[in-house]
N, C-alpha and C positions, 0 to 999 in steps of 0.2 A: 728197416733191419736187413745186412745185407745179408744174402740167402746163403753165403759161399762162408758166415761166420759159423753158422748153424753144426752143430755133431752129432750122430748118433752115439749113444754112451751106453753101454751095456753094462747093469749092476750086478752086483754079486746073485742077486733074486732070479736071473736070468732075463728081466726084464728091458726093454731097450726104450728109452730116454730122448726127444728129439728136441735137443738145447745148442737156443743162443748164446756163442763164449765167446765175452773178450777179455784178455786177460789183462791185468793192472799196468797202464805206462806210471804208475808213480808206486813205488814197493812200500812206503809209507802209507797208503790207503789204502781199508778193507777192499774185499768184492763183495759185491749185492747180489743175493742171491733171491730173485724175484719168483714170486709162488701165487699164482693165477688163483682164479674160484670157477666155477660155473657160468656158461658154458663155452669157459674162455680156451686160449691159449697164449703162450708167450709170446705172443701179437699184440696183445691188450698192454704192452708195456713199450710199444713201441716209442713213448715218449720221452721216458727215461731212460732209456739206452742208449740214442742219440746226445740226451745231456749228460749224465753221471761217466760216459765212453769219452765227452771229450774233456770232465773235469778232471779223469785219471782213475778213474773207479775200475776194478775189474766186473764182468756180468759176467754173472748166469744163470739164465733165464728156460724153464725149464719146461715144454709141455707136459702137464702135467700124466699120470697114468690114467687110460681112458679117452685123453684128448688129443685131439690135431695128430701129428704125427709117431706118438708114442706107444708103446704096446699097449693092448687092448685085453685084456685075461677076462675069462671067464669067469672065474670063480670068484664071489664077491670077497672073499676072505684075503686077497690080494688089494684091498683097495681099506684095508681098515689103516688107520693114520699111522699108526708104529710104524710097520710095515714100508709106507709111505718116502716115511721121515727117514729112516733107515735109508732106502734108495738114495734119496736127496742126499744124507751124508756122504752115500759112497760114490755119489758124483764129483763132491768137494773134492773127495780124499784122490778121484782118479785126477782131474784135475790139481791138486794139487795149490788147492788155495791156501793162504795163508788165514789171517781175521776175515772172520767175515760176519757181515748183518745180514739178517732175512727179513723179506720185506714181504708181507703178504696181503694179500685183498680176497675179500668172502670166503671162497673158503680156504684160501689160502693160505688167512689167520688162523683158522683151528690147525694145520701144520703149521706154522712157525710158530704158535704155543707149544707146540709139543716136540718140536726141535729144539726149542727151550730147556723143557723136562726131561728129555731124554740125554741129550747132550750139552749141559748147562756150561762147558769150560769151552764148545766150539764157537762158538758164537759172543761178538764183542756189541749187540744191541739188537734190536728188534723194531720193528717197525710194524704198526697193522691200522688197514688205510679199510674206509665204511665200517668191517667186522674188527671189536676189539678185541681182545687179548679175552681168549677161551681158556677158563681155569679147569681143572680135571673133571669130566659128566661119568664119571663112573654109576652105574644103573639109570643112565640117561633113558628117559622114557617121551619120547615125542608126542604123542596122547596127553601125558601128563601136561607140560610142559605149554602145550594150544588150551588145556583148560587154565590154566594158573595164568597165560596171556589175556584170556576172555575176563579174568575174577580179577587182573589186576592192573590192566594197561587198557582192554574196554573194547577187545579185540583176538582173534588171530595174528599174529605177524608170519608165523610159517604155515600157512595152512596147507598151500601150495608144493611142499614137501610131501604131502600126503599123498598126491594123484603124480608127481614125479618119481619116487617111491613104485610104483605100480608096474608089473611087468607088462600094461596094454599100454603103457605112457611112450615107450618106444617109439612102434609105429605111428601113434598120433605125431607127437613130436618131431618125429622125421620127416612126414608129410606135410607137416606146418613149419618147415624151417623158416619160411619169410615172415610168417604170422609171429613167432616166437621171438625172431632179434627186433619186430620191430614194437614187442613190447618191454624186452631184457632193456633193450638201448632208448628205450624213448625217451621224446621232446617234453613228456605230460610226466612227470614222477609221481604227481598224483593217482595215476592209471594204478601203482604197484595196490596202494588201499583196496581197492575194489577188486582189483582181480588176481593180485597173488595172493593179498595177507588173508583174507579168509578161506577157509575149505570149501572146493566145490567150485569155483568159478574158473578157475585154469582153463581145465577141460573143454569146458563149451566154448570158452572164448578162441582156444584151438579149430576145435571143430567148426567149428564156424568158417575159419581159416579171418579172422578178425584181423584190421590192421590198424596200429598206432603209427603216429608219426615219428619219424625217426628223430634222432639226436642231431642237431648240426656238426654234433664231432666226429659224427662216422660220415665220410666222404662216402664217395660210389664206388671208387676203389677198396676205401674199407669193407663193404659191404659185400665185395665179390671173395676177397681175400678171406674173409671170417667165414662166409659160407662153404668154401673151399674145403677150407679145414675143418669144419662140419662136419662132411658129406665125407670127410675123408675114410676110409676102412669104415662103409654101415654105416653111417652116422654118428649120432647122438647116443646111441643106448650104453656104449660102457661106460658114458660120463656118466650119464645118471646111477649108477652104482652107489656112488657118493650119496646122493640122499638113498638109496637104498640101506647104508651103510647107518644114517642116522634113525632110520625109521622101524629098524630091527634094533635085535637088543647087541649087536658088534660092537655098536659105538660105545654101550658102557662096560663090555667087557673088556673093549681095547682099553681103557681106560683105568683099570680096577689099578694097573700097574703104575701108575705115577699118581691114585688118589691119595689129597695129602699134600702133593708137592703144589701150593696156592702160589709164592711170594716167587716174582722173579727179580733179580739181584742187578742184571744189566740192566745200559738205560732203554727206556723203550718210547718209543715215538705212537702218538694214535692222532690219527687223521678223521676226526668226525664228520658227518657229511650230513647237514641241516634234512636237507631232501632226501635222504632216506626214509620212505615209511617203510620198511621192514627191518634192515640195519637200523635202528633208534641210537642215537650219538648217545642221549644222554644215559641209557645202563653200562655202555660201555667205558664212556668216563668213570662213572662211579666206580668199575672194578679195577682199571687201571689205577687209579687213585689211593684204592686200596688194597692193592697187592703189589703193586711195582713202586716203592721206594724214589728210583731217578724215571718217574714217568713223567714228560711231558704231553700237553694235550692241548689241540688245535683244532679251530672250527671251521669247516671251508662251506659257503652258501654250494652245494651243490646237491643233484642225486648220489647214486650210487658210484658212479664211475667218474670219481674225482681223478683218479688219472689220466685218465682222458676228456674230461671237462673241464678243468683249471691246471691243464699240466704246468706252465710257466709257475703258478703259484703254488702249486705244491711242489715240485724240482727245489724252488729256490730257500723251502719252508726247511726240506727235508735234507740240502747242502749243507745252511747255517746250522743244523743241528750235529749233525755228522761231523764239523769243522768244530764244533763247539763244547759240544755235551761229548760225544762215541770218541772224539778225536785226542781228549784230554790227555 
């Protein structure tokens, strides 16, 4: 990603925005408007941007708030999704895009569900690659939510939100930066079972300063680069906000405003990822299935980070669809 594409975009929020943009060489084709998760930034799409830039697609790719080189606010109340979503628009609107799809991974899905719902006529499709299509949590209760996992899947899958959540998770967390990516990104996707999805094992395995084996998709380079922007402005701690934001009652009072609105009307693309054990493919099928009318929905053998683990095959998944289905 070349450095010299990158802007800083200041939103109406006051907020400043540190995004990849290339604009459309073909005016007949949307931009992609890619939306990261934890503890990324718009690095983690470095794959798609090389391809969909030379198919003629406009990007932009956006650090998200909290991460890499984007403002960092204090107050959690700048980091609830509206809020969020809003910003993202009015990067659109400074740029000056025309159609555009949003494309999102972890939690990048819960924004581009709600850029959905917020602004249902901006947007010509959607896309959401491991996490699928997030329908409104209005009085979302995270508590609740790890019980009803335990009584009905036989498990935690976020437990690990719990002690990320935590105002002492900061400091750990920044002190285990190598410990942390090289469980985020690892070779074992089995590791996620044991020591994300239930509550209580993050922690220690931090402390410890515990190491997984990395992913053959993160080079050494990746690995310097990602930490970089880590350690950029303090670390890790306003990213984590985000789950902060789930684990308080924000996320269902951001929410109360679009409860109701289930069914989306564009077509929408989910990318399920076998090897996820916390992303589970198969609830997120079922609600794509039934809420999205033009959903299609695709399996890829991977963990988590299907765009960077199968990028040639999802690139070329997510082209024929956009040419086929969004392009009609």
């Amino acid at each position: 990603m070349d450095p010299r594409s990158y802007k800083d975009i200041q939103t109406k929020s006051g907020h400043t925005y540190h995004a990849f943009v290339s604009p459309s060489k073909d005016a007949s084709k949307p931009t992609l408007l890619f939306i990261h998760g934890f503890p990324s930034t718009a690095y983690d799409w470095r794959h798609q941007v090389v391809f969909f830039s030379k198919a003629g697609y406009g990007i932009v790719a956006p650090d998200l708030l909290g991460h890499g080189g984007s403002s960092k606010p204090p107050g959690l109340d700048h980091y609830a999704p509206s809020k969020v979503a809003a910003d993202l628009v009015d990067i659109l609107d400074k740029l000056k895009t025309g159609r555009v799809v949003a494309v999102g991974h972890d939690w990048g899905s819960i924004l581009a569900s709600r850029l959905a719902m917020y602004y249902p006529t901006r947007f010509s499709g959607l896309v959401f690659l491991a996490s699928g299509y997030c329908p409104p949590l209005a009085g979302f209760d995270l508590k609740a939510v790890l019980a009803h996992q335990r009584e009905h899947v036989g498990t935690e899958l976020f437990g690990y939100w719990l002690f990320l959540s935590e105002d002492r998770a900061k400091d750990i967390v920044d002190t285990h930066l190598e410990s942390l990516m090289s469980l985020w990104y690892t070779s074992n996707p089995d590791l996620w079972k044991t020591i994300l999805a239930p509550s209580g094992k993050l922690e220690p395995w931090l402390k410890a300063d515990s190491k997984a084996p990395l992913a053959p998709f993160i080079t050494k380079e990746d690995e310097g680069r990602m930490l970089a922007d880590w350690r950029k402005a303090g670390g890790l701690g306003a990213a984590l906000k985000w789950y902060k934001v789930m684990a308080c009652d924000l996320m269902g009072k951001d929410d109360v405003a679009v409860d109701g609105k289930l069914k989306l009307d564009v077509p929408v693309y989910f990318a399920g990822c076998t090897r996820d054990h916390v992303c589970i493919a198969q609830p997120s099928e079922h609600i794509v299935r039934q809420f999205c009318a033009k959903g299609t929905v695709q399996h890829f053998d991977t963990g988590h980070w299907v765009q960077l683990e199968a990028p040639e095959k999802l690139n070329r998944a997510l082209l024929q669809w956009l040419e086929t289905v969004v392009g009609k």
